[in-house]
PAZA-671739 format. One line per field, with one value per residue (C-alpha): residue number from 0; chain; x, y negated, z negated. Coordinates in steps of 0.1 Angstrom, whole numbers, plus 5000, padded with zeros to 4 digits. Example, Ala and Ser with C-alpha at 12.3 -4.5 7.8 and 13.67 -1.06 7.14 Angstrom:
2
i = 0_1;
ch = A_A;
x = 5123_5137;
y = 5045_5011;
z = 4922_4929;
//
This chain:
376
i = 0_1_2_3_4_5_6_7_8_9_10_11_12_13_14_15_16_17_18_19_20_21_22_23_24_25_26_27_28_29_30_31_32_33_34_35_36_37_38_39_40_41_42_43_44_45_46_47_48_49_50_51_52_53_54_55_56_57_58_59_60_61_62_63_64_65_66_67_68_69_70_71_72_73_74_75_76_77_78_79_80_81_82_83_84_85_86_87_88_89_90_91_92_93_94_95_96_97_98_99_100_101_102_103_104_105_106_107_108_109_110_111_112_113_114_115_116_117_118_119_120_121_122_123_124_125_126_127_128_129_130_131_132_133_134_135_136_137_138_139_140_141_142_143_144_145_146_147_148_149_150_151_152_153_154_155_156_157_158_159_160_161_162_163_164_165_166_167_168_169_170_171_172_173_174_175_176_177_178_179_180_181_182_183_184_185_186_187_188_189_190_191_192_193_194_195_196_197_198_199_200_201_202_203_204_205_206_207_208_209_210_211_212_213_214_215_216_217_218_219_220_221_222_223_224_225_226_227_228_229_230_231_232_233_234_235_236_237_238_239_240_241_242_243_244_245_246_247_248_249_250_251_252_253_254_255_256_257_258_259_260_261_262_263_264_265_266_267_268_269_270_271_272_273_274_275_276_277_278_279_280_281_282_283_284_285_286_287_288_289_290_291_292_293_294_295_296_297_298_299_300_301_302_303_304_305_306_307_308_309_310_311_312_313_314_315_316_317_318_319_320_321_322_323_324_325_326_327_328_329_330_331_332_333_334_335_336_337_338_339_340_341_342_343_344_345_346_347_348_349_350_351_352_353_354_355_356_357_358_359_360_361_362_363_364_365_366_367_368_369_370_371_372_373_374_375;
ch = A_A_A_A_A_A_A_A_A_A_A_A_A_A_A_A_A_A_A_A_A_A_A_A_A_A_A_A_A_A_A_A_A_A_A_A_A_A_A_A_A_A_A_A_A_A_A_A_A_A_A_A_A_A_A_A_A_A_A_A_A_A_A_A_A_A_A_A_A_A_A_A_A_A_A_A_A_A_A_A_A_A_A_A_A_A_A_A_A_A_A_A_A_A_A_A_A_A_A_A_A_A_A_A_A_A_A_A_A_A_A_A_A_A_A_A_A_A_A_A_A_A_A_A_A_A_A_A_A_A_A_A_A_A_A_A_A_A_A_A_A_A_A_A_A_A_A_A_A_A_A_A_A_A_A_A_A_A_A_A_A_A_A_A_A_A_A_A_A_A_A_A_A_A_A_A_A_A_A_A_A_A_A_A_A_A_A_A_A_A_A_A_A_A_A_A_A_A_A_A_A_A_A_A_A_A_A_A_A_A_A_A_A_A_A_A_A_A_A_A_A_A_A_A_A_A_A_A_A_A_A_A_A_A_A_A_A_A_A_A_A_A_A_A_A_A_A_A_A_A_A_A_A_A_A_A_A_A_A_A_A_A_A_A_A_A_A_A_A_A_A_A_A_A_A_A_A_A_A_A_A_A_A_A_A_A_A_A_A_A_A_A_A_A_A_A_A_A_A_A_A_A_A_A_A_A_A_A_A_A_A_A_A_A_A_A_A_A_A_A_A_A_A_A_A_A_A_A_A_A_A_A_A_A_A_A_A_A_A_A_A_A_A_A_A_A_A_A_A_A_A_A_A_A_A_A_A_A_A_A_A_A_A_A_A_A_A_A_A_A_A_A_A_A_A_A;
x = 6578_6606_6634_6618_6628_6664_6666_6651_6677_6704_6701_6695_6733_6750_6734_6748_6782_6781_6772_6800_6827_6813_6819_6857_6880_6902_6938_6952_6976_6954_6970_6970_6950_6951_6925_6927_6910_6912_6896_6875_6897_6864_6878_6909_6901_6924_6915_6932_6916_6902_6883_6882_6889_6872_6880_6862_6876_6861_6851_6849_6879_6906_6927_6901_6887_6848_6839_6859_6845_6855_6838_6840_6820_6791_6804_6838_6851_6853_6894_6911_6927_6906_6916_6893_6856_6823_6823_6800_6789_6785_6769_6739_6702_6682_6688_6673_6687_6679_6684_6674_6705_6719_6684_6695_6726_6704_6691_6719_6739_6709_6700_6670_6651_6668_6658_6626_6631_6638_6633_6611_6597_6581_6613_6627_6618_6620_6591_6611_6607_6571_6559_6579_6561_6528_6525_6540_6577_6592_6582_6590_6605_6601_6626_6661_6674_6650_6642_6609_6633_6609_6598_6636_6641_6607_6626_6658_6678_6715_6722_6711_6729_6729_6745_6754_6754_6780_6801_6776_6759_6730_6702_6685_6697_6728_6717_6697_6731_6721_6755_6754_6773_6777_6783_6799_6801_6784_6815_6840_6855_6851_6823_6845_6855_6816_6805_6835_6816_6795_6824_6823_6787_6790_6817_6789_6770_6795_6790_6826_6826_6793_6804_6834_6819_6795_6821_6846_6817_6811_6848_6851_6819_6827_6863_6856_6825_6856_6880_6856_6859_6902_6905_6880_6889_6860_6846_6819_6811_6783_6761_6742_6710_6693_6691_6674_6665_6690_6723_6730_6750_6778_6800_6840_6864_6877_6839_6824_6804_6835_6849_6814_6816_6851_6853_6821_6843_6829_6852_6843_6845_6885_6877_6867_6895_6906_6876_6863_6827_6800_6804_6776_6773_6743_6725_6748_6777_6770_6750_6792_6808_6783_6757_6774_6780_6771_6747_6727_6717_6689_6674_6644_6609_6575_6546_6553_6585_6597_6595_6612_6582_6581_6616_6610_6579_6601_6626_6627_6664_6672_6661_6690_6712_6730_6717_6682_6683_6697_6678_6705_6690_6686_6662_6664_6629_6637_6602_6599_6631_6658_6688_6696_6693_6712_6738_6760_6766_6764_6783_6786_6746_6748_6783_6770_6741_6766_6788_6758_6742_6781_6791_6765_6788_6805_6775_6748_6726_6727_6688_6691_6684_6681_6681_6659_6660_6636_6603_6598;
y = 4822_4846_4820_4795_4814_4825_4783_4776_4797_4787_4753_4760_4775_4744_4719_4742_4744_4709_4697_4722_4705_4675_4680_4671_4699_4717_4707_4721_4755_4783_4810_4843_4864_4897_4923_4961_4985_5021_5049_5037_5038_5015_4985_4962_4927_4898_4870_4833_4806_4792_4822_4863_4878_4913_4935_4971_4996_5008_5048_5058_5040_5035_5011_4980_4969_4968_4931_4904_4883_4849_4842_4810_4797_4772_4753_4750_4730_4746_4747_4736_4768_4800_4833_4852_4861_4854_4830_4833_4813_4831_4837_4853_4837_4854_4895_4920_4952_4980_5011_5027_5037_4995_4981_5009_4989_4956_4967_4974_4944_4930_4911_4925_4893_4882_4907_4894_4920_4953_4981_5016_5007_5038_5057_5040_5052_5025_5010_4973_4978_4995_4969_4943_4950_4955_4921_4908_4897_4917_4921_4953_4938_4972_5001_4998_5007_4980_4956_4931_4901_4878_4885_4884_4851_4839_4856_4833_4850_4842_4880_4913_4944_4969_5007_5008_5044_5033_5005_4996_4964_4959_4957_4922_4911_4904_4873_4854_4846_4860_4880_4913_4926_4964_4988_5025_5037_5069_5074_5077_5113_5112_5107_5082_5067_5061_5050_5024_5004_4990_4969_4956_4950_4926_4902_4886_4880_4868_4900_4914_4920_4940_4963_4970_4980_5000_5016_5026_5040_5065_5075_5083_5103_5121_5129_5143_5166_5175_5184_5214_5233_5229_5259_5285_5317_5323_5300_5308_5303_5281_5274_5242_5225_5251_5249_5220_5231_5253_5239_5242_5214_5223_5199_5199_5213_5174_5159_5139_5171_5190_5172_5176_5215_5220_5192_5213_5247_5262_5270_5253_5278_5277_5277_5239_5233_5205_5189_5159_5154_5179_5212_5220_5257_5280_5304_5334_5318_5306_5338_5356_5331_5325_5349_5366_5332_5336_5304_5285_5246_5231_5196_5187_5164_5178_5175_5203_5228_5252_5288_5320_5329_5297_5300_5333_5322_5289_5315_5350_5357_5336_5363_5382_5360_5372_5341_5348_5384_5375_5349_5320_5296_5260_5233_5194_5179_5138_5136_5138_5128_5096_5118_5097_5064_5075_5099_5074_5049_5078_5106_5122_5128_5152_5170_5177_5194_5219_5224_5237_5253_5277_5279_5274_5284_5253_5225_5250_5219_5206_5202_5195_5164_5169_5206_5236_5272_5280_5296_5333;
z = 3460_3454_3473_3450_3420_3425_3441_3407_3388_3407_3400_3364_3366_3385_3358_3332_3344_3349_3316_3306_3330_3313_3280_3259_3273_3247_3256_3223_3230_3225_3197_3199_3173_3172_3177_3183_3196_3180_3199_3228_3262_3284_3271_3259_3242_3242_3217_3211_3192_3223_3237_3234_3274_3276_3303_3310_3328_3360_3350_3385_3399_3373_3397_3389_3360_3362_3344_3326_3306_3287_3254_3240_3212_3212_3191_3209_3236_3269_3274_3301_3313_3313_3321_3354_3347_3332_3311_3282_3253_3221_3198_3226_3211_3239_3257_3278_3273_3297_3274_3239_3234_3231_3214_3190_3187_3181_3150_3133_3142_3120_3157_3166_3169_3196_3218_3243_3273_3278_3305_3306_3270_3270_3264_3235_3204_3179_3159_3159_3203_3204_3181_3201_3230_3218_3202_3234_3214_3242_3276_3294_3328_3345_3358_3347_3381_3399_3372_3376_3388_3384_3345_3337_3353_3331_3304_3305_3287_3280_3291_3299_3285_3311_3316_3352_3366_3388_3402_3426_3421_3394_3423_3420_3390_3405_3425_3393_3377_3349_3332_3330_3296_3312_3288_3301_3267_3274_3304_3276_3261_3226_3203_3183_3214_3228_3188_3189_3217_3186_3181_3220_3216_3182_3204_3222_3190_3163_3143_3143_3104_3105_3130_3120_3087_3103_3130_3101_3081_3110_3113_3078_3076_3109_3100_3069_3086_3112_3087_3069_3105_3112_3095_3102_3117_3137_3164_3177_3220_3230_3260_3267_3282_3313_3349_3370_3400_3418_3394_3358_3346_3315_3298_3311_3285_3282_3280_3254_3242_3245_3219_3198_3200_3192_3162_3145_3146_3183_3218_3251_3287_3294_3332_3325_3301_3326_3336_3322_3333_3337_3355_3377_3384_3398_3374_3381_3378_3344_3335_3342_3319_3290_3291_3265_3240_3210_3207_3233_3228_3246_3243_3264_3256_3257_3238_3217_3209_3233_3224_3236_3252_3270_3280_3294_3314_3325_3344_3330_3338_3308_3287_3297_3277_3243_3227_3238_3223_3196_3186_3181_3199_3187_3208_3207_3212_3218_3218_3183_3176_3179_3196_3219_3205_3174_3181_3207_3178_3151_3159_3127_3127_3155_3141_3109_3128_3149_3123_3102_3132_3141_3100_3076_3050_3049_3047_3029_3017_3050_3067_3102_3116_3152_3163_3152_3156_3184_3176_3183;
//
């Protein structure tokens, strides 16, 4: 049954690319038109007016790109000459998307409609999905790492949005010849840089002009929330998330939440000034380096909020932490809240959070949106 499917699918493919081969070919000169990208370092874009070539960089080897892709327009003819890679006719009418985080990105491209598949439906936290699915509009197709193969090729959609965890291949989904668009947003060092991959996403839909509205929105809002903090005297030290299992993972002094703590007016460890990932350590090492920093960020989900009690009874050496005694610690619950799909395109949420959380002074009005002080 299974080699009837991907025969099936195949086939589906050849017909396509024949009725493409088939069609008037573009023999006009294609012109150059130019389009820049500002603050993400994942991707470089390279339109004419026959077709926009995007190419992602490969995060874990920087010598080779990751995907190309070709994007020419429905409405187009397919041109003659086409650069290496997938090609892809936009706009998309039909995607799965494997992660909150890119539905997220859906809805406020204002194409939310066009999503019918997604993967692990019970960790996305948006009404538009939950009700998606529970009407059967979207079908949940399973784990994101190992994908139902089947439902996706019932599915037939023109694409599935993925975030690969590493170059390795996509499992299954790589032999249905369905494209993958694979998005590594979440690999890059800045929040700016990660919120700019709005702008990759809206290629493959023909919304360009919303999301650069929407991108330039942030970077006004999050510069602004940046510049209260260049001055202040005093910045405060943090320490993040808590041990799993025998190694407690912190952000590199050149990470993506590097870049969050020092924007909103705080100081990252200088013994992982140079690093650019996370930092994993066990307990005493980071007990010697932070257990004297002045606040301690944890997200997690449960049921209900963690308290200090908890936190002692979870591993009571933690107790022994400045933070803990002092009571400056602030907790994350994405149970009950949309962190994670709404900080990666939304940046300025979470730094108007820290900034109020290390100087309260300078945003007084300010009610947080995603952190809380933890109960006693």
């Amino acid at each position: 049954m299974k080699a009837c499917l991907y025969f099936g699918m195949g086939l589906v493919v050849l017909l396509a690319s024949c009725r493409q081969n088939n069609q008037s070919l573009s023999k006009e000169p294609a012109t150059v038109q130019e389009y820049q990208v500002y603050y993400a370092t994942g991707y470089t874009v390279n339109r004419t007016s026959d077709y926009t070539e995007i190419k992602i960089r490969d995060p874990w080897d920087t010598t080779r790109y990751l995907q190309r892709y070709v994007l020419v327009g429905k409405d187009k003819a397919l041109p003659v000459r086409l650069p290496e890679g997938i090609l892809i006719r936009t706009p998309l009418q039909r995607v799965v998307v494997a992660t909150s985080v890119h539905c997220g990105v859906l809805e406020l491209l204002g194409v939310r409609d066009l999503l019918v598949g997604v993967c692990e439906s019970r960790y996305i936290d948006l009404d538009f999905v939950k009700q998606g699915v529970a009407n059967g509009k979207i079908v949940d197709i399973g784990e994101a790492g190992a994908p139902d193969v089947e439902r996706l090729i019932e599915l037939a959609p023109d694409a599935m949005i993925t975030s690969p965890l590493s170059n390795a291949p996509y499992g299954r989904v790589e032999k249905t010849g369905i494209p993958q668009i694979k998005c590594v947003d979440y690999m890059e060092p800045t929040p700016l840089g990660r919120a700019e991959w709005i702008r990759f996403q809206a290629l493959f839909f023909g919304k360009e002009e919303s999301a650069d509205s929407l991108f330039w929105q942030t970077v006004k809002a999050y510069e602004e929330i940046k510049a209260l903090t260049q001055q202040v005297k005093e910045r405060p030290s943090v320490v993040t998330e808590k041990k799993y299992g025998a190694v407690w993972y912190l952000p590199g002094g050149k990470s993506y939440m590097a870049h969050f703590l020092e924007d909103a007016g705080a100081t990252v460890g200088k013994e992982i000034d140079q690093q650019v990932g996370s930092v994993g350590w066990p307990f005493e090492t980071v007990f010697e380096k932070y257990g004297d920093a002045d606040f301690w960020l944890i997200k997690y989900n449960r049921p209900r909020d963690m308290s200090y009690e908890d936190l002692k009874k979870e591993y009571a050496p933690y107790s022994k932490f400045a933070a803990y005694k002092n009571r400056r610690i602030y907790t994350c619950n994405t149970a009950e809240v949309s962190y994670y799909e709404e900080v990666p395109v939304h940046p300025d949420y979470l730094l108007k959070d820290l900034v109020a959380i290390f100087h309260p002074e300078l945003l007084p009005e300010h009610q947080l949106r995603y952190y809380k002080a933890m109960e006693n």
